[in-house]
C-alpha positions, 0 to 999 in steps of 0.5 A: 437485600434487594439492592444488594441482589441488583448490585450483583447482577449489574456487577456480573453484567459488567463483568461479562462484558469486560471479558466478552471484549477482551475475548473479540480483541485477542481473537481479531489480533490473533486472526491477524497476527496469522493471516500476516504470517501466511502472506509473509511466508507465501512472499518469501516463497517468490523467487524470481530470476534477476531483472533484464531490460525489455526489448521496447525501448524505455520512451515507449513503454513509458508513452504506452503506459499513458494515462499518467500525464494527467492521470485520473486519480481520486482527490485524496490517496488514502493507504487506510481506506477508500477515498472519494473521487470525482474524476473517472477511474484511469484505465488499466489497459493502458499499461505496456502489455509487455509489463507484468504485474508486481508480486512482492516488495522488499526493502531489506533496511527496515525489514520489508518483504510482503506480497503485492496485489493489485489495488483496483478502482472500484465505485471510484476508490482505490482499494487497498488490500490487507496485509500486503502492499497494493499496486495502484491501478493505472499506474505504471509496471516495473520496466515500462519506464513510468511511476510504478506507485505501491500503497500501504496500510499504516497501522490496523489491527485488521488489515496490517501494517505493510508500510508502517517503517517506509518513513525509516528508509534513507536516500541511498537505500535499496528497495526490490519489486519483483514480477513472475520472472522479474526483479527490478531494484530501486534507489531511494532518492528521497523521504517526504511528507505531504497533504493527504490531497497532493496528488503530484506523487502519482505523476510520472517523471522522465525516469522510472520510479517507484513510489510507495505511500501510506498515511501519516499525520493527525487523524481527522475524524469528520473526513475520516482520512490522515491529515498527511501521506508518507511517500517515499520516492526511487529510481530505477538502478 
């Protein structure tokens, strides 16, 4: 009897707990599920007037936007969690004080459309936010002629998956930034994977781009990274 009243307990015991993390999953998806619906709908409630070439010609903007050439960064960009860096954070002031910030992104080919902050370096780490795209600070606003370069999350459950379908975009395709009173339209001119620690996307070229990154790969647990990083690279049209 005794053993059969054990049973029981141990078997309750279980049981309640099975339920217990069925209740916590379905809760975390649910909060999430919501929060990205109420960034998706504040996004689309964006609109911005249709992007005009700043009076600052485009050379300048882009030896004002220094430091891209080098840019300070951390070792790996990692759009799932912070990465360590070595180097010191890059400087935001540097931006042509003429750039406003990006406030959302929408490639209509795979169905994008999320707002935009901005990721700072905080400890040495660019901090990706949740549920939207985050711009990488120290790097270039649209119009200033640099590497404007957006970094998403891949797939969780608490933070979203912005960038999970950027793989899917194809040269050719259109992707638009937009500003308070902005809009700026981009032409993927290409798709590539590369090492979690190629920072060479980051860096500008002699025409504006846009660059947008997330994680790709093998996970690899003792680094706690993505062995691999999505970029999709755009010129400015």
């Amino acid at each position: 009897m005794m053993r059969g009243f054990i049973a029981n307990v141990v078997g309750t015991g279980v049981t309640v707990v099975g339920i217990l993390i069925l209740v916590s999953t379905a809760a975390l998806l649910g909060y999430g599920q919501f929060e990205q619906a109420t960034l998706a709908k504040q996004a689309a409630e964006l609109r911005p007037v249709p992007f005009a070439p700043s009076a600052v010609s485009t050379r300048a903007a882009a030896n004002a936007a220094s430091p891209h050439a080098p840019i300070a960064a951390p070792a790996a960009v990692s759009a799932t969690a912070p990465v360590d860096t070595t180097p010191a954070a890059p400087d935001p002031t540097a931006v042509s004080p003429t750039a406003a910030p990006v406030l959302r992104i929408a490639a209509p080919s795979i169905s994008l459309d999320a707002r935009v902050a901005e990721s700072p370096v905080v400890n040495g780490q660019w901090i990706i936010p949740k549920f939207e795209a985050g711009h990488l600070q120290g790097t270039a606003q649209p119009g200033t002629g640099g590497n404007v370069v957006l970094a998403g999350h891949v797939e969780s459950i608490t933070s979203g998956d912005v960038f999970a379908n950027i793989a899917q975009l194809q040269p050719g395709n259109s992707i638009e930034v937009y500003t308070r009173d902005a809009r700026v339209t981009y032409v993927v001119r290409k798709v590539e994977q590369v090492s979690n620690a190629d920072l060479s996307v980051l860096k500008p070229g002699k025409h504006e781009t846009l660059t947008l990154i997330t994680c790709s790969g093998s996970w690899l647990p003792f680094q706690h990274d993505y062995s691999q990083r999505t970029v999709v690279v755009a010129d400015r049209t």
